[in-house]
KEMISE-451042 format. One line per field, with one value per residue (C-alpha): x, y, z; residue number from 1. Coordinates in Angstrom, 3 decimals, m for minus. Layout:
N
u	(X ...)
v	(Y ...)
w	(Z ...)
num	(NUM ...)
This chain:
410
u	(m160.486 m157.445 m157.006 m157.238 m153.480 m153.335 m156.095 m156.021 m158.966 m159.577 m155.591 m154.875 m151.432 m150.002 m146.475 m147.083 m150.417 m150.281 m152.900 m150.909 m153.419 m157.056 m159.326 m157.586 m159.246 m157.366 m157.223 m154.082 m154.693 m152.045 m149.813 m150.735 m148.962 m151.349 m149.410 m149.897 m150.166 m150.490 m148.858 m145.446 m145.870 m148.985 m148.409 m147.366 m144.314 m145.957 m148.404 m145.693 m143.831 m147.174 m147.108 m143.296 m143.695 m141.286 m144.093 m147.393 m151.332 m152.012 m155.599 m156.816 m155.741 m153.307 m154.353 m152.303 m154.541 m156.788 m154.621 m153.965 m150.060 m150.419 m152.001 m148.969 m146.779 m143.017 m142.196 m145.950 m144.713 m140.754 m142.647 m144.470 m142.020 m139.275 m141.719 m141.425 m138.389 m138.692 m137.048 m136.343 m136.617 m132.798 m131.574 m130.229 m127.101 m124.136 m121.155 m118.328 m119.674 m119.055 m122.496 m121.964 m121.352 m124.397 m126.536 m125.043 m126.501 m129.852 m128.477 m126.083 m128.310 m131.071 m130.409 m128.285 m126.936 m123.137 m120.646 m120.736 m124.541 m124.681 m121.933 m124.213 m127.294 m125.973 m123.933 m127.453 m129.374 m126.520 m126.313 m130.927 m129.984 m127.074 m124.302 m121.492 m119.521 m119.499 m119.948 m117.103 m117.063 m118.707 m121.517 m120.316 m118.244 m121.310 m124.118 m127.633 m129.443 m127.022 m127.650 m131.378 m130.347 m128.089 m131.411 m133.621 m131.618 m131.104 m134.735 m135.327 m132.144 m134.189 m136.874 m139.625 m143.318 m144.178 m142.299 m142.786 m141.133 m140.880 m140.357 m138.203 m137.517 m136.424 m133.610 m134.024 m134.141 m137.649 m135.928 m134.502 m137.059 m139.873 m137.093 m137.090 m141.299 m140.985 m138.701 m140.455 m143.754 m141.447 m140.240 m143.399 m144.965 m142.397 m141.956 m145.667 m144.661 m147.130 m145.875 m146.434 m145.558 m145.326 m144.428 m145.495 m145.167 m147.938 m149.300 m145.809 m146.769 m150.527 m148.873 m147.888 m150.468 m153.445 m154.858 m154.179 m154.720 m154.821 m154.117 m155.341 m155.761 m154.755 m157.811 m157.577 m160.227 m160.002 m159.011 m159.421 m157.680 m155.937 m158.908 m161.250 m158.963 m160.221 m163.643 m162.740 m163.493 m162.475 m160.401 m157.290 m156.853 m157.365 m154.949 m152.546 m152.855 m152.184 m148.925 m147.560 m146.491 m149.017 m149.420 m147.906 m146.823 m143.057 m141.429 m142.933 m143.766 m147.440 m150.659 m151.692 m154.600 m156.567 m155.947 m155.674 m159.746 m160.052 m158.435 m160.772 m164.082 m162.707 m161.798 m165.132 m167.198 m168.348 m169.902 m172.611 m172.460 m172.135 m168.412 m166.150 m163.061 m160.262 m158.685 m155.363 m153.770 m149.758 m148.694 m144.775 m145.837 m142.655 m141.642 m141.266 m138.924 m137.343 m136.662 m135.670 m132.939 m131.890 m132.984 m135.135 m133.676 m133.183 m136.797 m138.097 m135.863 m137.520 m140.991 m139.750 m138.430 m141.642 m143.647 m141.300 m142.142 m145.675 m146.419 m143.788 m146.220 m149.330 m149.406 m148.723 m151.884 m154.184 m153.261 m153.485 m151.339 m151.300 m149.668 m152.481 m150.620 m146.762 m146.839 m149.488 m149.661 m153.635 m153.992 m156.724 m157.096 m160.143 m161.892 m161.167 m162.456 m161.010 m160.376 m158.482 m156.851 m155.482 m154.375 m152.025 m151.197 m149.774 m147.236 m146.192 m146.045 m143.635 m141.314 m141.964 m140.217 m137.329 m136.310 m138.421 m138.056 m134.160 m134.331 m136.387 m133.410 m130.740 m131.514 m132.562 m129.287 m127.370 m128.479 m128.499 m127.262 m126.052 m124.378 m127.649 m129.713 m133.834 m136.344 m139.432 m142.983 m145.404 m148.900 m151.730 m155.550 m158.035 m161.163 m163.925 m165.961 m167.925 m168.040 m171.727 m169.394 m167.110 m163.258 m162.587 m165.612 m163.158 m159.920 m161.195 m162.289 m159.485 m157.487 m159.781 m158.913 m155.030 m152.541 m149.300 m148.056 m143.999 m141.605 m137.584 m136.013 m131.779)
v	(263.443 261.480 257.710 255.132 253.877 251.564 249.788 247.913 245.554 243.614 243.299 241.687 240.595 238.626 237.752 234.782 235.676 239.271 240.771 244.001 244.998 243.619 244.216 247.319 248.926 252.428 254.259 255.851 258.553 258.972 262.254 263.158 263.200 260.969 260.913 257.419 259.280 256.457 255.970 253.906 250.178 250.041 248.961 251.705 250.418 247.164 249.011 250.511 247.409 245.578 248.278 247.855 243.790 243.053 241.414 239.973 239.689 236.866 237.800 240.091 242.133 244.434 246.345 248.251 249.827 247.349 244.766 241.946 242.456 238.909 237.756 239.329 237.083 237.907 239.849 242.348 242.371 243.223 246.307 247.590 247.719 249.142 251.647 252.335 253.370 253.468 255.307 253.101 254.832 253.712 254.754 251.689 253.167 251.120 251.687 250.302 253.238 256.688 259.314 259.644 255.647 255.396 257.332 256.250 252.829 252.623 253.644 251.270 248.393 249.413 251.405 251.494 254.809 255.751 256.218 260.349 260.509 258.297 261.803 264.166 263.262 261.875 265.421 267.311 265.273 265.936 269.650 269.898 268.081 270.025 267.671 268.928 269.069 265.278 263.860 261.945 260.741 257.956 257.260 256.806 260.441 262.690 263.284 261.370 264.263 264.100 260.746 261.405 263.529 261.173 258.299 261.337 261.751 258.026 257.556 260.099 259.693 256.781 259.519 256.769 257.243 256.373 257.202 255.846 257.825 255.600 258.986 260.797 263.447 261.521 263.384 266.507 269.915 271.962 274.024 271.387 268.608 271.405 271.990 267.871 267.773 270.809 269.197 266.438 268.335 270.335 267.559 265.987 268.721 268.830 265.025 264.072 261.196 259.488 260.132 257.685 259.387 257.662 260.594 261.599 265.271 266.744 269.080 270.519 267.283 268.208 271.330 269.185 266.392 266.088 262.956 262.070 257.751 257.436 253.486 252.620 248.986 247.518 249.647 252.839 254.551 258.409 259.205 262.514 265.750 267.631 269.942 267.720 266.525 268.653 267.621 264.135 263.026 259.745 258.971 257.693 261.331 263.497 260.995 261.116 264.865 265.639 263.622 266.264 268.819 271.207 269.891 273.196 274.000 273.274 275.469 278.139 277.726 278.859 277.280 274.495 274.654 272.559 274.661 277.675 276.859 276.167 279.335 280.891 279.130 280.081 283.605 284.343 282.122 284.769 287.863 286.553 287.811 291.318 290.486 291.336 290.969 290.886 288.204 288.958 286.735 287.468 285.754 284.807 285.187 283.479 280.920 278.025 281.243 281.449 277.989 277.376 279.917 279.833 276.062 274.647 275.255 278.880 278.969 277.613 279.982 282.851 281.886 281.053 284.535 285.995 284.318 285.426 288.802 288.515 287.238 289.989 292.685 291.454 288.808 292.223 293.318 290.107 288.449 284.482 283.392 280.215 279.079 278.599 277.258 276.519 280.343 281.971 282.694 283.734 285.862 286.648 290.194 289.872 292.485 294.335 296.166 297.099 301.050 299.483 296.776 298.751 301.650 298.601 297.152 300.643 300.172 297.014 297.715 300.490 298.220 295.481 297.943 299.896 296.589 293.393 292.439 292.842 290.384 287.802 288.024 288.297 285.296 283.175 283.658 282.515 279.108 279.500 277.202 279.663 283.327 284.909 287.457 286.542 289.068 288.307 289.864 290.110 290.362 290.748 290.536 291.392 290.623 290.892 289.169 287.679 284.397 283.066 282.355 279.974 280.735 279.096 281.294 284.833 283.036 283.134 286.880 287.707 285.866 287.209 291.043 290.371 293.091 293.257 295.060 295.124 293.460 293.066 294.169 292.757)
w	(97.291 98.092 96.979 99.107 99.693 102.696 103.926 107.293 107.326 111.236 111.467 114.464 116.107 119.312 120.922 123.123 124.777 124.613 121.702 120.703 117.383 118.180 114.663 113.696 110.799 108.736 105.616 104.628 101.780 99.120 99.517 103.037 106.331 108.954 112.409 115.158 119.081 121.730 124.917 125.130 124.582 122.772 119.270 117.160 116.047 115.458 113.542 111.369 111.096 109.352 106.751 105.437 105.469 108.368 110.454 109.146 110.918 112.557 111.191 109.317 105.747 104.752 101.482 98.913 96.266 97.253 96.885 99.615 100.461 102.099 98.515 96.165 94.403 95.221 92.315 93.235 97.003 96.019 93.508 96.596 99.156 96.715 97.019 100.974 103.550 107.043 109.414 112.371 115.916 117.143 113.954 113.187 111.563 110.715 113.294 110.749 108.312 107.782 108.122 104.054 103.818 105.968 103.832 100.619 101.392 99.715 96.692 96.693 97.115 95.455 92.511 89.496 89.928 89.392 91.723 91.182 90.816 94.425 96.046 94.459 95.803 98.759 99.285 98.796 101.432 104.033 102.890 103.675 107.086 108.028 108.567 106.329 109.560 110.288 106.342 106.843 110.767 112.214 114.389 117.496 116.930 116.526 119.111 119.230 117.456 114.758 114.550 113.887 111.211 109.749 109.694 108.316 105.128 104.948 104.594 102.008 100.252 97.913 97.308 98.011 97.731 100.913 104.210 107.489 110.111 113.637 116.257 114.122 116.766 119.385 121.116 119.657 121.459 120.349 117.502 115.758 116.615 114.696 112.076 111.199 111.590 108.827 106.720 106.362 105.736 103.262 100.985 101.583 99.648 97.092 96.082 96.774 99.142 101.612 104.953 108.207 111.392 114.703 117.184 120.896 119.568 120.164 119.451 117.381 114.900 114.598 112.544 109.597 109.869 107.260 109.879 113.270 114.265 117.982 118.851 122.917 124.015 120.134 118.824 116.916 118.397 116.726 113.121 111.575 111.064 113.831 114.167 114.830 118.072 119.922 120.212 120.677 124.156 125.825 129.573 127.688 125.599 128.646 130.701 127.844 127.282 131.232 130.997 128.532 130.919 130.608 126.648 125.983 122.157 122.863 120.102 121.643 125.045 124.539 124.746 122.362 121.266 122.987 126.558 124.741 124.026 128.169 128.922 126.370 128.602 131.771 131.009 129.065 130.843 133.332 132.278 129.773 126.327 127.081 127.362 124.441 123.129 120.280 118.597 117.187 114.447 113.698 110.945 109.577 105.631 104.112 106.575 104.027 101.928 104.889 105.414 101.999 102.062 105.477 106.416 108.943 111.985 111.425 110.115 113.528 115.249 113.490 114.762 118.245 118.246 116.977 119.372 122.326 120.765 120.744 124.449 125.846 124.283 125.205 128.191 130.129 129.738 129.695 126.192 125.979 123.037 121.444 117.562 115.744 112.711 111.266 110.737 112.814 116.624 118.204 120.884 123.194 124.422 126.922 127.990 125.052 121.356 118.185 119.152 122.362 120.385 117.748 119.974 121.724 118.374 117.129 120.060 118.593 114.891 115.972 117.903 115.576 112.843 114.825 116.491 116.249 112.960 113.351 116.018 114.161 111.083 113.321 115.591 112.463 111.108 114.086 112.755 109.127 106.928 104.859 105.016 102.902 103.596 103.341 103.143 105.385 106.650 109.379 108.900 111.464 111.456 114.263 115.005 117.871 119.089 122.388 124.333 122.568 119.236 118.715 118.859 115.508 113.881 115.930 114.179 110.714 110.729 112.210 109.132 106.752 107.900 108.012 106.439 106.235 109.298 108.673 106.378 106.727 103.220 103.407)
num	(1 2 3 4 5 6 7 8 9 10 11 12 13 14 15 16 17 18 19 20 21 22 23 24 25 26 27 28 29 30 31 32 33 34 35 36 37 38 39 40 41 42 43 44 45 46 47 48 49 50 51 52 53 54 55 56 57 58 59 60 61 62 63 64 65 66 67 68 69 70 71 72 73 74 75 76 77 78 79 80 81 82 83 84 85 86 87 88 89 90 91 92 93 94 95 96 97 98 99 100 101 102 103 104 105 106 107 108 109 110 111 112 113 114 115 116 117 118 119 120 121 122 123 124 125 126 127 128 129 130 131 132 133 134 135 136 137 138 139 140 141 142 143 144 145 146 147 148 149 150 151 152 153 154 155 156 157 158 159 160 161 162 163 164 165 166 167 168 169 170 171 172 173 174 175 176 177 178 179 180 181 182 183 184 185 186 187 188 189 190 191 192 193 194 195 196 197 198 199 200 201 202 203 204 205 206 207 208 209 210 211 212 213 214 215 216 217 218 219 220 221 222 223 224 225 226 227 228 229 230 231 232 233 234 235 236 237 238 239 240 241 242 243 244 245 246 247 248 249 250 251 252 253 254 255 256 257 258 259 260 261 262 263 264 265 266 267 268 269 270 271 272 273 274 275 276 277 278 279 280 281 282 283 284 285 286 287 288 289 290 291 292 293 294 295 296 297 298 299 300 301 302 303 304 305 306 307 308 309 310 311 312 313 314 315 316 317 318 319 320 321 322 323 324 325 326 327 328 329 330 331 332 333 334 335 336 337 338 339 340 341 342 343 344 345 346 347 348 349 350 351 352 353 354 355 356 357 358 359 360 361 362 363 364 365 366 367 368 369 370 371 372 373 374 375 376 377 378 379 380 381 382 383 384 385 386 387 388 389 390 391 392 393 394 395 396 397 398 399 400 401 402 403 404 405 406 407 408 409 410)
């Protein structure tokens, strides 16, 4: 089980006569990625701000290891928050710098690093955030997504243990704003870091997120994993969830999850049991290969495209699709059985191997980061089943019976 990392024990705050954090108790984990959803104005930034030291509780404790922040002597408190870097929502780049000045920054002030080391591992951050093309202009020359970018590496540049992210995909379009959300899930995997994420991303976020905090009113009033979301009823979650557009998976353009599980009910929901039907799982098998060789953004590209291809062969004939994971899209053929599944599915391996899988590589590499070639598969699982079992119970036969239905070879 994860350790305890951040403890927030009755924290409350006020500006004036306003009570923005009212008793708020969490639990951070060490080396997971917990996301903050709440509406606008509500505290989340506040929130953040509490954890990195640049505002304190007006009552309540802050814990580190179980250790009061508010109790450290100077020299404890310095130790801890060497050990944090926070990605500000505005950016908060320096105008008078360069992007590579901008970045270079932490290191600078923080570290003991030579001049060379500083370029070399200031180079490789720009290189993972793709901004070779502006290393050397300023802010004000580049766009406000590159700008983003430019924060991004800023904040990892220091390699920190914990990160706290303050809507780090603010201004992004859907491929690249899923490209930064699996980036940071990447290196978050590969340095171990404790990751903070305030984001109104959903559901894209609840992809990389090990625990979801929902703040309404100064309370935080849900915490758990992504999963158990769904189940989670209160006014202020369906009221936030119908301002979302249709809370529609936006990399995609498919269900998320949550309606995907309403369209289930209302398309089974008449027939009584004697209904059947198929659950189809399609699965991108290397996506974090892909994304190491190719980068992010062509990586998200890849499973836009695959999704695309997915709902063209099956909403034709009844199929609800939603992405079930970073790498796996459900659908829903009602009405339906394995014979009749499969028989459909043979249409699609066949196009998925003359054409489809061509597509996928070709439109990934439109946004490479590099001129390389990356092999890749595509598995798929079935399963049926009927409207007395749950969906999730469908979904994990259907993983468990997955094979590998075509793979691109360079």
């Amino acid at each position: 089980m994860a350790a305890s990392l951040i403890e927030f024990k009755d924290v409350s705050k006020r500006f004036d006569h306003r009570t923005v954090l009212d008793r708020v108790n969490l639990t951070l984990e060490e080396g997971e990625i917990t996301t903050l959803i709440g509406k606008s104005g509500t505290g989340k930034s506040v929130l953040l701000k509490h954890m990195i030291g640049l505002l304190t509780p007006d009552e309540g404790a802050i814990l580190f290891r179980g250790r009061s922040i508010q109790a450290m002597g100077r020299g404890e408190r310095d130790a801890y928050l060497s050990q944090l870097s926070y990605m500000f929502q505005n950016n908060a780049l320096f105008d008078s710098l360069t992007v590579f000045e901008n970045i270079a920054l932490p290191l600078e002030q923080t570290t003991e690093l030579t001049k060379a080391e500083i370029k070399q591992r200031v180079m490789a951050k720009i290189e993972q955030v793709e901004l070779e093309e502006v290393t050397h202009k300023y802010p004000s020359q580049i766009s406000g997504g590159m700008q983003k970018r430019v924060a991004l590496a800023r904040a990892l540049v220091t390699e920190p243990q914990i990160v706290l992210f303050d809507e780090p995909t603010t201004g992004q379009d859907p491929i690249r704003k899923n490209a930064i959300l699996s980036m940071i899930a990447s290196y978050q995997r590969k340095f171990g870091f404790t990751a903070v994420l305030v984001s109104h991303d959903i559901p894209d976020v609840f992809f990389i997120s090990n625990r979801i905090l929902v703040l309404h009113e100064g309370q935080i009033i849900f915490s758990g994993p992504p999963s158990e979301l769904d189940k989670f009823s209160h006014p202020f979650f369906d009221e936030f969830v119908a301002s979302l557009e249709g809370f529609q998976q936006e990399l995609t353009g498919l269900y998320s999850k949550r309606h995907f599980k309403l369209q289930y009910q209302r398309i089974l929901g008449r027939g009584g049991d004697a209904r059947r039907y198929v659950m189809a799982i399609f699965s991108l098998d290397d996506l974090d290969r892909v994304s190491d060789r190719l980068g992010h953004v062509a990586a998200q590209e890849m499973m836009k495209s695959l999704a695309d291809y997915v709902n063209k062969h099956f909403a034709p004939v009844g199929g609800v699709s939603t992405r079930q994971s970073k790498d796996q899209i459900g659908t829903l053929l009602p009405d339906s059985n394995i014979e009749e599944a499969e028989r459909i599915l043979r249409d699609f391996y066949r196009d998925l191997k003359e054409h489809g899988l061509q597509t996928l590589h070709r439109g990934a590499q439109q946004h490479a980061s590099a001129a390389v070639c990356c092999e890749f598969s595509v598995s798929v699982g079935i399963a049926e089943g009927s409207p007395s079992e749950q969906v999730d119970v469908i979904v994990a036969r259907a993983r468990a019976a997955m094979k590998k239905a075509a793979s691109f070879t360079c």
